[in-house]
C-alpha positions in Angstrom: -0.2 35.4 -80.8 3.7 35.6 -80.3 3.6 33.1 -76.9 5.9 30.3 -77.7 3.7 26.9 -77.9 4.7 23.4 -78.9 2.1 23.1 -81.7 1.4 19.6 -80.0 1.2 20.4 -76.3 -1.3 23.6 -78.1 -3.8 21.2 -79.3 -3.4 18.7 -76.0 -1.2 15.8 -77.6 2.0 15.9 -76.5 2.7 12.6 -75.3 2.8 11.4 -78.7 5.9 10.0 -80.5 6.4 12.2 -83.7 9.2 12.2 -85.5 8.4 15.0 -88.1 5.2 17.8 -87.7 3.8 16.7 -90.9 5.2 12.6 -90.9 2.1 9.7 -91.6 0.8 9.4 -88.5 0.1 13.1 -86.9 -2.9 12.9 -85.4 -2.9 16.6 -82.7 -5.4 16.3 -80.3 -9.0 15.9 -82.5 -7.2 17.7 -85.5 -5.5 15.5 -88.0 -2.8 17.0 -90.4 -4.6 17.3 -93.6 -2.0 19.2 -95.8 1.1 20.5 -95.4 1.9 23.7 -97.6 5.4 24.2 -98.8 7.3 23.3 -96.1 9.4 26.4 -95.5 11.4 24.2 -93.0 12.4 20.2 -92.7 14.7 18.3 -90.6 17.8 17.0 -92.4 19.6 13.5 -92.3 21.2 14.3 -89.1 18.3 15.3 -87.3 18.5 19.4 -87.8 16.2 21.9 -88.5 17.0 23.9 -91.6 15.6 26.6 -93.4 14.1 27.1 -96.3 13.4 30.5 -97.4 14.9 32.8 -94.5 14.4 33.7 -91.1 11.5 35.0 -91.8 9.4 31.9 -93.3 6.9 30.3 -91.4 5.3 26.4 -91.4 2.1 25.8 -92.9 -0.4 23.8 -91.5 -4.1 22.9 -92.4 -5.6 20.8 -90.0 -9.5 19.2 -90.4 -11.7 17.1 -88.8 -13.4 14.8 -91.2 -12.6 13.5 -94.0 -9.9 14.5 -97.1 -13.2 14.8 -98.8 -15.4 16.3 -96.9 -13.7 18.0 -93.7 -16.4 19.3 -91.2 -14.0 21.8 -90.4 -11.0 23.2 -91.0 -8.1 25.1 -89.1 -5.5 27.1 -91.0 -2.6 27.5 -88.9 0.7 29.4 -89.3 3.7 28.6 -87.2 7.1 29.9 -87.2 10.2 26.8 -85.9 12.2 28.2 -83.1 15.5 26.6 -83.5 17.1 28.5 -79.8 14.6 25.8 -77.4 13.5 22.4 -78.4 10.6 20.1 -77.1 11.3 16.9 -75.2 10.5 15.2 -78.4 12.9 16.7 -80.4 10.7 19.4 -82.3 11.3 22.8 -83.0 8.7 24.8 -80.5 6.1 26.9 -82.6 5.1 30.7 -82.5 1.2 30.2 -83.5 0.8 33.3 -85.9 -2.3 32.9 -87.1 -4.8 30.4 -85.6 -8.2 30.6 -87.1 -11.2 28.9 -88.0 -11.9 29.0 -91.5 -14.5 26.5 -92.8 -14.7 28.0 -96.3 -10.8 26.9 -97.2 -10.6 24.3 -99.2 -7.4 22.6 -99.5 -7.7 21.7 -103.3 -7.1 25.7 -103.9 -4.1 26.0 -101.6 -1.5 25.1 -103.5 -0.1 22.0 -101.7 2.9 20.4 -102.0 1.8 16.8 -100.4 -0.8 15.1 -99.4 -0.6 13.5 -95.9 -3.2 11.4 -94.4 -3.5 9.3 -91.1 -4.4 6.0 -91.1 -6.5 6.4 -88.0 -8.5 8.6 -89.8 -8.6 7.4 -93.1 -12.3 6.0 -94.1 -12.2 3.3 -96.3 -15.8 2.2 -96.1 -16.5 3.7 -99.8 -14.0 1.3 -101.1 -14.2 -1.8 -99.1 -15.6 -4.2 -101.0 -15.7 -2.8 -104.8 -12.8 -2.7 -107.3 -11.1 1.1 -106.9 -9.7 3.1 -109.7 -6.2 4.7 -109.4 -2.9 5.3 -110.9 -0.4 3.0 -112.1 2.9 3.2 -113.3 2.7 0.3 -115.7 5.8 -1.4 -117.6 4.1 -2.1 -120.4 7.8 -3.9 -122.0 11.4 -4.3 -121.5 13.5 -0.9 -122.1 10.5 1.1 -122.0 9.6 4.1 -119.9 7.0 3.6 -117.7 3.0 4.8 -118.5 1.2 6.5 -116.2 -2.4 4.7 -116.7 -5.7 4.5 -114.9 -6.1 1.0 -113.4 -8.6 -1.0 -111.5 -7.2 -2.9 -108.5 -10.0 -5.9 -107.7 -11.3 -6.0 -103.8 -9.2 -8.9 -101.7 -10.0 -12.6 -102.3 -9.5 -15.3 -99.4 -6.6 -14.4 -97.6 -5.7 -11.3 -99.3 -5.5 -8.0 -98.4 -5.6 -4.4 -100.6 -3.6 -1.7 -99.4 -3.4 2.0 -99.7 0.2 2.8 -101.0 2.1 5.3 -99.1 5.3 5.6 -100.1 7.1 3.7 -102.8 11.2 3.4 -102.7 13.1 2.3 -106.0 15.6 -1.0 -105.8 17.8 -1.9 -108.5 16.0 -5.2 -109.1 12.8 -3.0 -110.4 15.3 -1.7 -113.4 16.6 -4.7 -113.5 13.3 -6.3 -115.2 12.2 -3.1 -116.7 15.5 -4.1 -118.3 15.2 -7.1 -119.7 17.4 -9.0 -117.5 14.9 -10.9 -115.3 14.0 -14.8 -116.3 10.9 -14.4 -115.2 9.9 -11.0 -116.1 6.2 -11.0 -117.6 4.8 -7.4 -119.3 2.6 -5.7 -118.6 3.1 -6.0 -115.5 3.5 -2.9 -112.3 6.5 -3.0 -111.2 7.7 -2.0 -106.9 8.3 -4.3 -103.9 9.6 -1.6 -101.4 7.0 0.3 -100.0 5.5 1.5 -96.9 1.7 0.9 -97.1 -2.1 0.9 -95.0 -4.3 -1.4 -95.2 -7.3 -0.5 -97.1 -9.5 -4.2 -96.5 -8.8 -8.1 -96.0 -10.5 -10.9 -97.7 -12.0 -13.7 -95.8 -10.2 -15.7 -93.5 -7.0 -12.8 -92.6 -6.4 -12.5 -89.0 -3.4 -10.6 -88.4 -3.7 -7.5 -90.1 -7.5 -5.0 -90.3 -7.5 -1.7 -92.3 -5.6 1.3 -91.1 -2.7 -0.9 -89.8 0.8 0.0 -91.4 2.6 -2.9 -93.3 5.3 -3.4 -95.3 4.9 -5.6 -98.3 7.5 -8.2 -98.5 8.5 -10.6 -101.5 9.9 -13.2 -99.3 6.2 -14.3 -97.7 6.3 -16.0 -93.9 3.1 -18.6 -94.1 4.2 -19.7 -90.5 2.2 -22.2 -90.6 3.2 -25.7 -88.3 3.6 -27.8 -91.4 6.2 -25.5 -93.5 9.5 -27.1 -92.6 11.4 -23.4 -94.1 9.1 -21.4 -91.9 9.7 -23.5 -89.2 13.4 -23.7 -89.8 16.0 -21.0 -88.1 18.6 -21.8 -91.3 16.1 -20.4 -93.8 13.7 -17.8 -94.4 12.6 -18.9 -98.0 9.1 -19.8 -97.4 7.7 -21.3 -101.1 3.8 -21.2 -100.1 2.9 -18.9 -102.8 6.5 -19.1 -105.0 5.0 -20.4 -108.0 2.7 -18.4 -108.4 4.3 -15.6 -107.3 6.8 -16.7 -110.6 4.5 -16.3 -112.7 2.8 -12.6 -111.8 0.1 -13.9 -110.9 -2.4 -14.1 -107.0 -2.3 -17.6 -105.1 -5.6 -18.7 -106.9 -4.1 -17.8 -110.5 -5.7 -14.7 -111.2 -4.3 -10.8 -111.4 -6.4 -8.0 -109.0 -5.3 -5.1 -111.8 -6.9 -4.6 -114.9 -6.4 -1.5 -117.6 -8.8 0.9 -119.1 -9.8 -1.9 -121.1 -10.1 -4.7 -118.9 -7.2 -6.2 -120.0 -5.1 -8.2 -117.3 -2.0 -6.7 -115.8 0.7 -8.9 -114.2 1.8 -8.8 -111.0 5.8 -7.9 -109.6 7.5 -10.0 -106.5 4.1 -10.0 -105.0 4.1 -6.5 -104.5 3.4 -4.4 -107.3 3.9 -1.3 -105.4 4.5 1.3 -108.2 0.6 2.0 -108.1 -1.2 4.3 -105.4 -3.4 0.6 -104.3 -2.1 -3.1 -104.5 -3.5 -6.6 -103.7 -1.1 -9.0 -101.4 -0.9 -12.4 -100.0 -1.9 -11.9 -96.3 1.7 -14.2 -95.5 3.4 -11.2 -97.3 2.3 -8.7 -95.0 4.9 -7.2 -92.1 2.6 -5.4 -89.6 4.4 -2.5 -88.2 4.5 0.3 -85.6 2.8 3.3 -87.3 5.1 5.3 -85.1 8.0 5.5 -87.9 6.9 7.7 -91.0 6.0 5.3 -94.3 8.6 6.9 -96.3 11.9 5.9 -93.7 9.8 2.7 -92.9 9.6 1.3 -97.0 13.0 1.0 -96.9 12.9 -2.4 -94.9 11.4 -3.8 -97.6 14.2 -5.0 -99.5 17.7 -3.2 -100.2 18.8 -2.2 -96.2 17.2 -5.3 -94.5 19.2 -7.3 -97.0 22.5 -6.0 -96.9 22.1 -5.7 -93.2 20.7 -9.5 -92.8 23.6 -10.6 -94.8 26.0 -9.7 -92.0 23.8 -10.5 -88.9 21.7 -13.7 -90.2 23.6 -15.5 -93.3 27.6 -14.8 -92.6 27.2 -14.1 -88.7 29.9 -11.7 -88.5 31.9 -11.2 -85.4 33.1 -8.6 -83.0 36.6 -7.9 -84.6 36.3 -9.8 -87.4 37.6 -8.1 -91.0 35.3 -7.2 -94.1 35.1 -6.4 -97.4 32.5 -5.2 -99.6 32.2 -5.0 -103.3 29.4 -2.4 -104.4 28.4 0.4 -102.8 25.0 1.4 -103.5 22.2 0.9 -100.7 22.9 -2.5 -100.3 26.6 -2.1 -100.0 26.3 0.7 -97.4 24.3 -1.5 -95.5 26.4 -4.2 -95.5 28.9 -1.8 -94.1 26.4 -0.6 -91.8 25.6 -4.1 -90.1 29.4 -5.1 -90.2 30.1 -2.0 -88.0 27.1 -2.1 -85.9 28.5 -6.3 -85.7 31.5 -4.5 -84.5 33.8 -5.6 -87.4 37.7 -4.0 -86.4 38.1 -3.3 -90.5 35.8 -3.1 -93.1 37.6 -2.9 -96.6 34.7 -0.9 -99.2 35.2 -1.6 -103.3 33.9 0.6 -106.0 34.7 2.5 -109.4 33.2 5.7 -108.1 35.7 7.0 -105.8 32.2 9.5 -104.7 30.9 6.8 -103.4 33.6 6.2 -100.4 32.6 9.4 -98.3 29.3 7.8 -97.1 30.9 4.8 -96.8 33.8 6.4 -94.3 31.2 7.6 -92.6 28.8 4.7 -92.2 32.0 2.9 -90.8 34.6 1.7 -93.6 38.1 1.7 -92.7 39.2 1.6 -96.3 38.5 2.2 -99.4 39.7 0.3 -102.9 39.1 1.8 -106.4 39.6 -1.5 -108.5 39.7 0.4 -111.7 42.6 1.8 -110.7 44.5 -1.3 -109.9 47.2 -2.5 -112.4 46.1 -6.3 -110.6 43.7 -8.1 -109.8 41.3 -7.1 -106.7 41.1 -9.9 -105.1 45.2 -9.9 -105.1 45.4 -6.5 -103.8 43.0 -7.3 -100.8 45.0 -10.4 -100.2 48.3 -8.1 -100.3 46.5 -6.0 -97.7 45.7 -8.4 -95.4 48.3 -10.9 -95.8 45.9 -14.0 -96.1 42.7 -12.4 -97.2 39.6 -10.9 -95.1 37.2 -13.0 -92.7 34.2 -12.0 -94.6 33.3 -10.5 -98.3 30.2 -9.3 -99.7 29.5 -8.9 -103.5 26.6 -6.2 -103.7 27.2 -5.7 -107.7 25.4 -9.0 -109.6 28.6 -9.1 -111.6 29.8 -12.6 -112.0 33.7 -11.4 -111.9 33.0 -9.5 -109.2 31.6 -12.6 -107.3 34.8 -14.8 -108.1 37.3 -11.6 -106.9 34.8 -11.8 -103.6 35.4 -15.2 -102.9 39.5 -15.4 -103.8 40.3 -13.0 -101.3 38.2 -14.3 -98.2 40.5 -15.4 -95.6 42.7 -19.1 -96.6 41.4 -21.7 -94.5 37.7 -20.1 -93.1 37.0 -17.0 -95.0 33.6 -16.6 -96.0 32.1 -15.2 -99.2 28.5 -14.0 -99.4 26.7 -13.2 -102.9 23.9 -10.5 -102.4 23.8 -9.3 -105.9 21.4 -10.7 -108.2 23.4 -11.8 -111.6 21.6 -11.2 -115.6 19.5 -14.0 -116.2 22.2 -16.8 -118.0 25.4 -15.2 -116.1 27.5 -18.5 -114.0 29.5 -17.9 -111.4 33.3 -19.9 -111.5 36.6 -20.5 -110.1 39.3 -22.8 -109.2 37.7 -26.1 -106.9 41.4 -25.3 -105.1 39.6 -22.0 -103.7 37.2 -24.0 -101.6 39.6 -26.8 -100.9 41.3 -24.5 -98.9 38.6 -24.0 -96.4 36.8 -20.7 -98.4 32.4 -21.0 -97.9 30.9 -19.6 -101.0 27.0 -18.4 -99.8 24.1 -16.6 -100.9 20.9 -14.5 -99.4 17.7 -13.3 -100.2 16.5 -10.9 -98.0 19.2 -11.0 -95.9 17.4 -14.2 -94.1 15.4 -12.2 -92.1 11.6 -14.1 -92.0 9.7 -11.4 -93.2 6.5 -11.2 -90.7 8.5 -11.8 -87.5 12.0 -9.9 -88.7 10.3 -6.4 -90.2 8.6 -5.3 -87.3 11.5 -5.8 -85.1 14.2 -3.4 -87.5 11.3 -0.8 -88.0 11.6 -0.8 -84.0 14.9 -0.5 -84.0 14.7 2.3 -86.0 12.3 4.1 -83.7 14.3 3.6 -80.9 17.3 5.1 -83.0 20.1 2.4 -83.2 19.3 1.6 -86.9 18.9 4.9 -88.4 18.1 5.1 -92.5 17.7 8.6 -93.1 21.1 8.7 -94.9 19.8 6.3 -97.5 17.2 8.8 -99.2 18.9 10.4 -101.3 16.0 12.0 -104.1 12.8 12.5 -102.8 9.7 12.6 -105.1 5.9 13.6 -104.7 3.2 11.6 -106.6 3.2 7.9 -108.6 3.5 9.8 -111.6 7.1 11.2 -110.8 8.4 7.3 -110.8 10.2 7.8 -114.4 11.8 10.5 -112.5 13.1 8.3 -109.9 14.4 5.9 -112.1 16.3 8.7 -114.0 17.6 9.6 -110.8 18.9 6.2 -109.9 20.5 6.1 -113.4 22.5 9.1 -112.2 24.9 7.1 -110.5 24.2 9.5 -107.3 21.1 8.0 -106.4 20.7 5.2 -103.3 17.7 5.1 -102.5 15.2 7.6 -104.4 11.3 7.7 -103.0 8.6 8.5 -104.5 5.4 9.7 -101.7 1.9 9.2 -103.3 
């Protein structure tokens, strides 16, 4: 068949939103996407279609009804991107090569590249209830690689809720207690809090999120609840419900959900513990969102971009046309410049050693760029000498205690504001001269970029979907399977790295 279809309008679905063919929530008429096969073609970070293996390569596609298990039956399709027309929904239309029913395919001996399953089709009525087995990435001690091991995650207590792990982002602050460098670091303990997850089953008493709904774990819980004068507050989003507990690696009632091989108890991370395929989380830690955005872009939220971006719009407030600079730029950083430009700052000043690292920031809307290793002064004096009296707003994105002081000296004399949004080694002080705040300088911090978690998430995921907060260009490395995390991390080492994810 050489007729040009669109592969959804062929099986009767087209008035879906999809943002990729193969993304984490395909469902195509009764057919859901049960494996892709070496994607001979994938859309880049700019939204085109690019080629894999020559003009001559096609997509594909196995498509089931039933089960990963047990599929009742099983399509194998082949289809071939036209790149000349495109569909109303931005997809390449299809040339369906080779439609045909083959029940005697099983995907196990097709030599996948990725798994990817839909959540309205995922049964978890096997699981629901009893502890599950699956793979962990466990830290097992400071400055050690990772172990991939076989856990058991426990079923949900009261007000709980286990969750299928999608997708799994690394942030800096993982390292940084795999490190060493975190006060309350416990090990062993699984490490991850950025992740883009589906619920598997709630304990008793959870109301606002069921299995197969998409949610984002978050470390900075939302309890919500009347008597919580934080939650309840619009100056703060640091809820402390479940912070001491939380502290300490450990569930609201004071026990772990993940044991090892031989039942021995395995901390918990941030209230996430997302470097493993299944995790337990406080119900008030869960951001139910729209399962139109693919896991992988959505993860992201979960800590590095909201913050940087929540740092401009929530904790400084920046202005239309006010000036910025920003020290660091990793994720966080670019975010930061991100937000400022989407704020509609009129200059945005970006600071880094690694001159690479200004082309992304150009492009995501710096208007300069300072090496400071470079400088035969100080910074903050060279920012000041730019300006004349210093910049409205500065961001430190590095957790280096020097860095933090330059920050602050060259806000703006008499209103500048300095925001910290790195996270400093455990025992590091910040200082300077009281004459800096004298002179009408704010020194501030964030955590999460003050976003309340349950409400706030949803809300950028949407934004995101509608296409005025795009994240694509903060994936960087790309990574298939829990195992492949020391990988990630290696990556991140590289110094190229913003935001590497691993898919499970």
């Amino acid at each position: 068949m050489e007729s040009e279809y669109d592969v959804l309008d062929y099986f009767g679905f087209a008035d879906r939103t999809i943002l990729c063919g193969w993304d984490s929530g395909v469902v195509i008429g009764n057919w859901r996407l049960l494996w892709l096969l070496r994607p001979f073609y994938w859309e880049n970070s700019v939204g085109n279609w690019q080629r894999g293996r020559g003009p001559g390569a096609v997509l594909r596609l196995i498509l089931a009804v039933g089960t990963n298990a047990n599929a009742k039956e099983i399509l194998y399709l082949q289809v071939r991107p036209s790149f000349e027309k495109r569909s109303p929904l931005h997809l390449p239309t299809f040339s369906i090569l080779q439609p045909t029913t083959a029940p005697n395919i099983e995907p196990v001996n097709c030599h996948f590249s990725s798994a990817i399953t839909m959540s309205s089709s995922l049964d978890f009525s096997a699981t629901t209830g009893k502890p599950i087995t699956c793979n962990a990435m466990v830290a097992r001690g400071p400055k050690q690689p990772l172990v991939l091991e076989k856990i058991t995650v426990d079923p949900p207590k009261a007000g709980e809720v286990r969750v299928k792990v999608m997708a799994n982002a690394l942030c800096h602050t993982d390292i940084y207690t795999l490190d060493g460098h975190d006060p309350e670091g416990l090990f062993p303990c699984i490490l991850g809090h950025e992740a883009g997850c589906i619920v598997e089953s709630v304990g008793e008493g959870v109301k606002t999120v069921e299995p197969g709904d998409h949610v984002i774990p978050c470390y900075t819980p939302q309890c919500a609840l009347p008597s919580c004068i934080f939650c309840q507050s619009p100056k703060t989003n640091l809820c402390p419900q479940i912070r001491s507990t939380q502290g300490q690696g450990i569930m609201p009632d004071g026990t772990v959900r993940f044991h090892d091989e031989d039942g021995k108890e395995i901390y918990h991370f941030m209230g996430c513990s997302t470097m493993c395929e299944y995790t337990v989380l406080a119900e008030i830690s869960c951001a139910k969102i729209s399962k139109e955005l693919p896991l992988e872009k959505a993860c992201l939220f979960g800590c590095g971009v909201s913050t940087g971006l929540g740092a401009v719009w929530n904790t400084c407030k920046v202005e239309t046309g006010a000036s910025v600079a920003v020290f660091g730029l990793g994720a966080v950083g670019l975010a930061v410049i991100q937000g400022a430009k989407m704020a509609g700052a009129s200059r945005i000043i970006a600071v880094d050693v690694n001159p690479e690292k200004f082309p992304p920031a150009l492009a995501l809307g710096a208007t300069d760029t300072v090496d400071s290793s470079k400088l035969d002064k100080p910074v903050q004096s060279h920012i000041v000498e730019m300006t004349k009296w210093g910049v409205d707003y500065t961001f430190d994105c590095t957790g280096i205690v020097a860095v933090m002081r330059a920050a602050l000296e060259c806000a703006h004399r008499g209103w500048g504001t300095s925001c910290v949004i790195g996270v400093a080694a455990s025992g590091h002080e910040i200082s300077t001269r009281p004459f800096q705040l004298v002179t009408g300088r704010t020194w501030k911090g964030t955590a999460f970029g003050g976003f309340k978690s349950r409400t706030d998430v949803p809300k950028l995921v949407q934004k995101c979907i509608d296409g005025t907060l795009p994240v694509d260009h903060f994936i960087t490395h790309n990574f298939d399977g829990v195992q492949c995390t020391n990988d990630a991390i290696d990556a991140l080492h590289g110094g190229k790295c913003l935001r590497a994810v691993v898919k499970y």
